[in-house]
C-alpha positions as CSV (number, residue, x, y, z in Angstrom):
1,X,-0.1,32.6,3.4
2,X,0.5,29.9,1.4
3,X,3.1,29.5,-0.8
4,X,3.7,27.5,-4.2
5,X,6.2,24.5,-3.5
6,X,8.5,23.5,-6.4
7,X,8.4,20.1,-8.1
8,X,11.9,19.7,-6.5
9,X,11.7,21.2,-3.2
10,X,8.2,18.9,-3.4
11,X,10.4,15.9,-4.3
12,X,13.3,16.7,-1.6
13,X,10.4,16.9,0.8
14,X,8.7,13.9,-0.2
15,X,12.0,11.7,-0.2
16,X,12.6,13.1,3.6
17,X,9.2,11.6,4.6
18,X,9.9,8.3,2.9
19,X,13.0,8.0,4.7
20,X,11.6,8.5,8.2
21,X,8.7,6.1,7.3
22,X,10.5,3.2,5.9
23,X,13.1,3.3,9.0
24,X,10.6,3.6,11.4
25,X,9.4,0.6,10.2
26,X,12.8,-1.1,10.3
27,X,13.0,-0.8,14.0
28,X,12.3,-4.1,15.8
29,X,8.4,-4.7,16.2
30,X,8.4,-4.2,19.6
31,X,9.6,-0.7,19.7
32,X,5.6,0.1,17.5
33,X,2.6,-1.9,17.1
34,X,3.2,-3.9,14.4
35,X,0.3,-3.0,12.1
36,X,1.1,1.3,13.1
37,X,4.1,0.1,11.1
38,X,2.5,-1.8,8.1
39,X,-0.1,1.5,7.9
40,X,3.0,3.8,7.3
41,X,3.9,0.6,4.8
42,X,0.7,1.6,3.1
43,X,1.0,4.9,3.1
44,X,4.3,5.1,1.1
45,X,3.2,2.2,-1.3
46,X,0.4,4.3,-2.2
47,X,3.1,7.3,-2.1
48,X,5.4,5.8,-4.6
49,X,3.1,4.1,-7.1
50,X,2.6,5.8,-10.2
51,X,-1.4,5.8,-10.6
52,X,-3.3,6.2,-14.2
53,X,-3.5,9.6,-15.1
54,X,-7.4,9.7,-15.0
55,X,-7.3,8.6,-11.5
56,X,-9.2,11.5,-9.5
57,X,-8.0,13.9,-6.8
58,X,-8.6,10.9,-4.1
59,X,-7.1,7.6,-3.7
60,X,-9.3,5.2,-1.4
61,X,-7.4,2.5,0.9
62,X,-9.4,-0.2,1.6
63,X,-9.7,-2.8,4.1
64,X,-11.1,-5.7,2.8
65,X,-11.8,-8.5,5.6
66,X,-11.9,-8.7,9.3
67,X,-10.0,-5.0,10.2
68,X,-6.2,-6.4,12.2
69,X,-5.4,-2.3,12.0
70,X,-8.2,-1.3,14.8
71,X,-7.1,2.3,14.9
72,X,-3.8,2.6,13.8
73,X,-4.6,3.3,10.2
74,X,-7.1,5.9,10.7
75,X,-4.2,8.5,10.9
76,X,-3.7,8.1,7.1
77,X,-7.6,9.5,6.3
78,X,-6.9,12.8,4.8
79,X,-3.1,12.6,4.4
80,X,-1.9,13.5,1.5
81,X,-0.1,10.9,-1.0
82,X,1.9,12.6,-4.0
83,X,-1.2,15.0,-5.3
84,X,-3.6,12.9,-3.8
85,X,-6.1,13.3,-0.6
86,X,-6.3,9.3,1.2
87,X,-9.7,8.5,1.9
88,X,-9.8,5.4,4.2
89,X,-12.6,2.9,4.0
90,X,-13.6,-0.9,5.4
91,X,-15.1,-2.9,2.9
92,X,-16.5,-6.4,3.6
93,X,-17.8,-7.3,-0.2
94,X,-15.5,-7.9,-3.0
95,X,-18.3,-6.0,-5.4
96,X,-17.6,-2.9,-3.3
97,X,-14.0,-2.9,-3.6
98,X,-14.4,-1.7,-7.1
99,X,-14.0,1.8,-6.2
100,X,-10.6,1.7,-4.2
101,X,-7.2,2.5,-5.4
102,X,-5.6,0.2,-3.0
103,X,-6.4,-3.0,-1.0
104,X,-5.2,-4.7,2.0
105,X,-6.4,-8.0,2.0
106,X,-6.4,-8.8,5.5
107,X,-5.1,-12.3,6.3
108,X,-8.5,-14.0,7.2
109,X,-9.6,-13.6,3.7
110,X,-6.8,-14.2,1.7
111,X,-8.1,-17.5,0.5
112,X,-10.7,-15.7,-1.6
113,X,-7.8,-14.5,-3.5
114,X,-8.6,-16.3,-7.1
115,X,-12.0,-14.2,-6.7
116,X,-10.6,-11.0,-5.7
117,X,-8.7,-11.4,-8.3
118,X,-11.7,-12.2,-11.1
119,X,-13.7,-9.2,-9.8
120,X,-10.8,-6.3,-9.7
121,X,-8.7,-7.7,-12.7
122,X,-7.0,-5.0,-14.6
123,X,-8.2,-2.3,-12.6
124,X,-5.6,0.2,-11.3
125,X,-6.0,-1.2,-7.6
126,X,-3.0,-2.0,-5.5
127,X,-3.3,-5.0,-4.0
128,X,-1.3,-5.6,-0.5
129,X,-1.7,-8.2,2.0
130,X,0.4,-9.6,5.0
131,X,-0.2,-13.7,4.5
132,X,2.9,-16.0,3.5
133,X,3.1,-16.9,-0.3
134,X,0.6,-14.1,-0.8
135,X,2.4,-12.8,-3.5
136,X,2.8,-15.6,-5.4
137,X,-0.9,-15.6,-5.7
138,X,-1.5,-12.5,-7.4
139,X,-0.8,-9.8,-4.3
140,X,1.5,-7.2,-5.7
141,X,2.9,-5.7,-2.2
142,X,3.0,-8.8,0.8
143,X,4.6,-7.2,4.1
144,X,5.9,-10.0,6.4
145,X,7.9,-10.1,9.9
146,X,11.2,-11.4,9.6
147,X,13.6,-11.4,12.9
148,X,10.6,-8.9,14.4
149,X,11.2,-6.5,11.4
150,X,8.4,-5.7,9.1
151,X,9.5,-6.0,5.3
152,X,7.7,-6.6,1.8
153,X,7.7,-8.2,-1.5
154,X,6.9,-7.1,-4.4
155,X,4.7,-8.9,-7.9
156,X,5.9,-6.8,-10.5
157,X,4.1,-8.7,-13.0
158,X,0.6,-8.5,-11.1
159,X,1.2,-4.5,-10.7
160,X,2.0,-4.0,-14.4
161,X,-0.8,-6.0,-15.3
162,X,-2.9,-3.8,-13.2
163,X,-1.4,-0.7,-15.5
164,X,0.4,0.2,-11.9
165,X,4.3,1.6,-11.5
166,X,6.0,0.8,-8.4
167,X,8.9,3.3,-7.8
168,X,12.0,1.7,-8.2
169,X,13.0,3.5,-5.0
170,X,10.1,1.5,-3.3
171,X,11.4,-1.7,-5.0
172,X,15.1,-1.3,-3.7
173,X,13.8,-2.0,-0.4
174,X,12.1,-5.1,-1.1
175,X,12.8,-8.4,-0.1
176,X,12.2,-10.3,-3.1
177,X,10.7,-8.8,-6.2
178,X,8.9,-11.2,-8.6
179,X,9.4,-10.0,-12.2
């Protein structure tokens, strides 16, 4: 039987899986495979952005570019990310990124940035990659490895522009935050 969760229980719950998802990720990059951490990076950017309202009932990760994940994304197909069902697709075209909520540039294709960039502008797409000075180029979430720990940055500027909200929870754990 299942039975109705309230907004706050929803909310105590959500903030419980954030926490066990962001410290994972703060453990030293040998304890996990580095990009198992950076997918459950993914999975709570998408988790605590605040999406258009006439955004569907799915929100599509994408992979754009050569795939450095292999298999340790695929757990996030079907999870569940505030009221929305992940679907998880690799995309090798920028034309067909049009139809994702969030892309992960991977860092083979990062130069193709200023196009990226001309094709999705001021769609509500998340853009995240893992390349240095990413985010000064228009990326709006750049995870890096500093000292073996995976961390991010945040373009506030390129997700506002992109009608996007990043939590501010999510932005207190930052790095550096461009604004």
């Amino acid at each position: 039987m299942l039975r109705k969760v309230g907004p706050l229980r929803w909310l105590c719950a959500l903030a419980l899986t954030f926490a066990w998802l962001i410290a994972a990720p703060l453990a030293r990059s040998e304890d996990l495979p580095e990009y198992r951490l950076k997918a459950a990076f993914l999975y709570n950017f998408a988790a605590f952005t605040e999406w258009p309202a006439e955004l569907g009932p799915t929100l599509a990760i994408c992979v754009y570019g050569p795939d450095p994940f292999a298999n340790e994304i695929d757990p996030l197909n079907g999870k569940v990310a505030g009221s929305r069902r992940i679907e998880l697709h690799r995309k090798s075209t920028l034309e067909s990124l049009r139809g994702c909520q969030v892309v992960f540039v991977a860092a083979p294709v990062i130069g193709q940035m200023p196009r990226l960039l001309d094709t999705l502008g001021g769609l509500p797409i998340l853009i995240v990659a893992d390349s240095p000075g990413a985010i000064r180029q228009g990326v709006m979430l750049n995870m890096t490895v500093v000292q073996g720990r995976v961390t991010f940055e945040a373009n506030l500027v390129a997700a506002r522009d992109a009608r996007l909200n990043l939590s501010s929870k999510l932005l207190r754990l930052a790095t550096e935050v461009i604004q």
